[in-house]
PLY file of the C-alpha trace (Angstrom):
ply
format ascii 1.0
element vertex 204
property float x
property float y
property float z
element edge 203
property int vertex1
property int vertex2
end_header
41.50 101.28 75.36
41.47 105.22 74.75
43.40 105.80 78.02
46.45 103.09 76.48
46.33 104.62 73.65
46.40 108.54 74.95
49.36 107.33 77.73
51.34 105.52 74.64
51.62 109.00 72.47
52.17 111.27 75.39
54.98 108.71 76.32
56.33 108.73 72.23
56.24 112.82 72.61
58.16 112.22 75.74
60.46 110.36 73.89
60.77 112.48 70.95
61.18 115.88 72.57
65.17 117.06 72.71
66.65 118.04 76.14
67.49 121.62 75.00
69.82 123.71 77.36
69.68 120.50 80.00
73.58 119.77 80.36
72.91 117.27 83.12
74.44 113.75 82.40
71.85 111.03 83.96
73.89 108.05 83.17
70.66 105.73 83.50
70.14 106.62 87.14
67.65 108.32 89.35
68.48 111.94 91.24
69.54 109.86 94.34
71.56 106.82 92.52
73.30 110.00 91.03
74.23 111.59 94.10
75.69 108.75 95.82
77.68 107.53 92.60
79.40 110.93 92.67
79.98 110.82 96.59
81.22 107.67 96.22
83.45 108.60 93.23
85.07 111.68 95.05
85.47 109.74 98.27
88.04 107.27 96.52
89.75 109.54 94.52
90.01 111.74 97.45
91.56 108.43 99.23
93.43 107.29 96.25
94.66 110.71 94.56
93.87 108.92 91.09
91.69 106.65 90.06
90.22 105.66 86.78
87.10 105.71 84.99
84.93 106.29 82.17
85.38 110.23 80.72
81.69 111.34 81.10
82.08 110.39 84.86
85.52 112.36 85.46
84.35 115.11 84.05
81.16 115.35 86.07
83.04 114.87 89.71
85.38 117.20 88.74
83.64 120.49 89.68
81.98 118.67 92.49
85.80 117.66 94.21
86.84 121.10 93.47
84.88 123.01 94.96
84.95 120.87 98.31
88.33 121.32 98.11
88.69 125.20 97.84
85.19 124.24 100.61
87.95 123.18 103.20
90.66 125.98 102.56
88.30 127.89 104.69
89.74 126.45 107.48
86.40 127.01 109.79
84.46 124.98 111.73
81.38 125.54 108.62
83.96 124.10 106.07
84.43 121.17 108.49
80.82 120.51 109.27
80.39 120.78 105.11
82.70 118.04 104.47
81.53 115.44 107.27
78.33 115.89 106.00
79.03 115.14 102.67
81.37 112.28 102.92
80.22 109.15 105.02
83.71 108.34 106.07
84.91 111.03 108.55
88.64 110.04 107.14
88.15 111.28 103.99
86.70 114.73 105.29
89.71 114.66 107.72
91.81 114.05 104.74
90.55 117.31 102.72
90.47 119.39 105.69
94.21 118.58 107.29
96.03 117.60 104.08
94.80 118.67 100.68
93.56 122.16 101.54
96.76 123.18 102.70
98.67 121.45 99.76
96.85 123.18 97.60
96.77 126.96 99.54
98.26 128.58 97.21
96.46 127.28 94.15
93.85 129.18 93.06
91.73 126.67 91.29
92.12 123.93 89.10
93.20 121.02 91.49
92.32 118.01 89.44
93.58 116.71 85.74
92.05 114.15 83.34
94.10 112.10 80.86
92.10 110.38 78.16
93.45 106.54 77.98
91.00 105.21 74.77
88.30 103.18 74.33
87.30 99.76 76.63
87.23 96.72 74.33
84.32 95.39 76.02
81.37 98.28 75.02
83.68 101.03 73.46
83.46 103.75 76.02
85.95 106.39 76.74
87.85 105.81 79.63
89.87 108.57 81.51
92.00 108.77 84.70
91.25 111.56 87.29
94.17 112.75 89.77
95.21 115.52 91.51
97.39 117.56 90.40
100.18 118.21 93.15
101.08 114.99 94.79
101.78 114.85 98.52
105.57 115.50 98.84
107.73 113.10 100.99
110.53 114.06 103.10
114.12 112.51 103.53
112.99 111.13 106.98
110.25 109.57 106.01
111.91 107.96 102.27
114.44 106.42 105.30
111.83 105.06 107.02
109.94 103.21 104.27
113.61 101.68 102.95
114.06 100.55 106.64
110.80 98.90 106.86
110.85 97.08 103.41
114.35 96.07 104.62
112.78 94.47 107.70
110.08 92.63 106.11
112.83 91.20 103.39
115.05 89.88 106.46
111.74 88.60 108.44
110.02 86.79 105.16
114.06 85.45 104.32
113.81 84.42 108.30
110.42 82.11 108.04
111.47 80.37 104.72
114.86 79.55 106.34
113.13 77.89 109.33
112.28 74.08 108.83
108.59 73.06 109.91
107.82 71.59 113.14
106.44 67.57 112.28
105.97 65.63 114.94
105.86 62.41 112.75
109.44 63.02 111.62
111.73 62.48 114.56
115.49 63.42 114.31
117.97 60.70 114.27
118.37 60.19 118.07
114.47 60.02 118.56
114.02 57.04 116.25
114.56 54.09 118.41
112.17 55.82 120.95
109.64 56.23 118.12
110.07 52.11 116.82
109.80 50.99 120.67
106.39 53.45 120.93
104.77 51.63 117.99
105.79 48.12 118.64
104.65 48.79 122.56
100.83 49.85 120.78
100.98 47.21 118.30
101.61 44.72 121.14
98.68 46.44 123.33
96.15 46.31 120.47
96.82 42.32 119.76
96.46 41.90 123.14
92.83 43.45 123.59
92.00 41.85 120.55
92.69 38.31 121.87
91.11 38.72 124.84
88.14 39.95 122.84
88.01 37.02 120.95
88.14 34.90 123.91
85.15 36.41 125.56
83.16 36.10 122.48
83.97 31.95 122.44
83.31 31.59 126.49
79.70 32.89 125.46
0 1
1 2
2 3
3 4
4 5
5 6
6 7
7 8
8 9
9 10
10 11
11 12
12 13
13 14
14 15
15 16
16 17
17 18
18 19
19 20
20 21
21 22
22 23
23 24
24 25
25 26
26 27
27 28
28 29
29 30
30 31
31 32
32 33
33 34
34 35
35 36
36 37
37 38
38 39
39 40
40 41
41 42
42 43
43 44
44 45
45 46
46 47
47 48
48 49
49 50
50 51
51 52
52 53
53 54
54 55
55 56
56 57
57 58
58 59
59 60
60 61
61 62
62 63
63 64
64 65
65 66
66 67
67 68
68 69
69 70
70 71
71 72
72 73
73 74
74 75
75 76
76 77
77 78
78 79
79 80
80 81
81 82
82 83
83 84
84 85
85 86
86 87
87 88
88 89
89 90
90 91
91 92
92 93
93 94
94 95
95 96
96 97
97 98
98 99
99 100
100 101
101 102
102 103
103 104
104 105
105 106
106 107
107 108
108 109
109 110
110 111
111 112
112 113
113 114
114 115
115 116
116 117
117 118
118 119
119 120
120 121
121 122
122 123
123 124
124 125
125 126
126 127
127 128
128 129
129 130
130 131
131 132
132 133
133 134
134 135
135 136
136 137
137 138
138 139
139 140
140 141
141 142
142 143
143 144
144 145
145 146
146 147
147 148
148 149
149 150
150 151
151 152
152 153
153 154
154 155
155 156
156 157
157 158
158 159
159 160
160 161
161 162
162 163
163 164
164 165
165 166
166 167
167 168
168 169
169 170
170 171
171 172
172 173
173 174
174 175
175 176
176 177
177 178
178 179
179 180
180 181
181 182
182 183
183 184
184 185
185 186
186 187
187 188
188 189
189 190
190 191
191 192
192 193
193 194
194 195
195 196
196 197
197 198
198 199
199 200
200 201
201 202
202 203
């Protein structure tokens, strides 16, 4: 009884004391739940350029996808080692090496932006979107491209709702005697067992 009662104050002193000078947000999770909500935050905002979420969260992955960003303008083979390490998918590290490290070479910091959207009507928290700040800028050849292929796919989805479907039990007008002389020829074959069954089962 003394021990439950000892472990229930030190656990209400616990309680009580204020995290002074702690600025590290737990959101409810343990050291390692942290880490990989953060990895897995960066990875699709690194994949996505923007993605949206509450305004604690942004603000802690900012730093974090900063500095593997300036990480990878480096360009060595420790900056590249750094990234696959940190990042499960090896696209995403590809992605920050090749592409967003030399968009942003002549940045000196400050890659990301956060733009507060309100509250969520379900519990009231403050939600925020995360992006980068320069987006990746397409050329001519390419904006030809994509209007070609969306032009394609148009003509190709126009093409399949054009075409009629293929039922066999609908013949054309030329197939329809062949069709009436199939079913009376099966109708006549059927009877024609059936007697015969009939037959056998009076003989016996």
């Amino acid at each position: 009884m003394k021990w439950n009662l000892i472990l229930k104050k030190i656990s209400y002193i616990e309680s009580t004391i204020v995290r002074h000078r702690k600025k590290t947000k737990k959101f409810n999770r343990t050291a390692a739940e942290r880490k990989s909500l953060y990895r897995n935050l960066v990875q699709s905002l690194f994949l996505h350029e923007r993605i949206t979420t509450t305004e604690k969260k942004a603000k802690a992955i900012r730093p974090i996808a900063e500095k593997l960003i300036t990480r990878g303008k480096r360009q060595d083979l420790s900056a590249r080692r750094a990234l696959s390490a940190f990042f499960p998918v090896d696209d995403v590290a590809r992605k920050v090496y090749d592409d967003l490290a030399i968009r942003f070479k002549d940045r000196p910091g400050g890659y990301l932006r956060i733009l507060k959207l309100g509250f969520r009507q379900s519990d009231g928290t403050d939600m925020a979107i995360i992006e980068l700040v320069e987006k990746k800028k397409e050329t001519k050849k390419a904006l030809v491209k994509d209007k070609k292929s969306e032009k394609e796919e148009l003509s190709t989805q126009t093409d399949k709702k054009s075409r009629k479907p293929f039922n066999k039990f609908r013949p054309g007008k030329k197939d329809k005697e062949t069709h009436q002389k199939e079913k009376e020829v099966t109708k006549a074959s059927y009877s024609s067992g059936q007697a015969e069954k009939i037959r056998k089962q009076g003989s016996k």
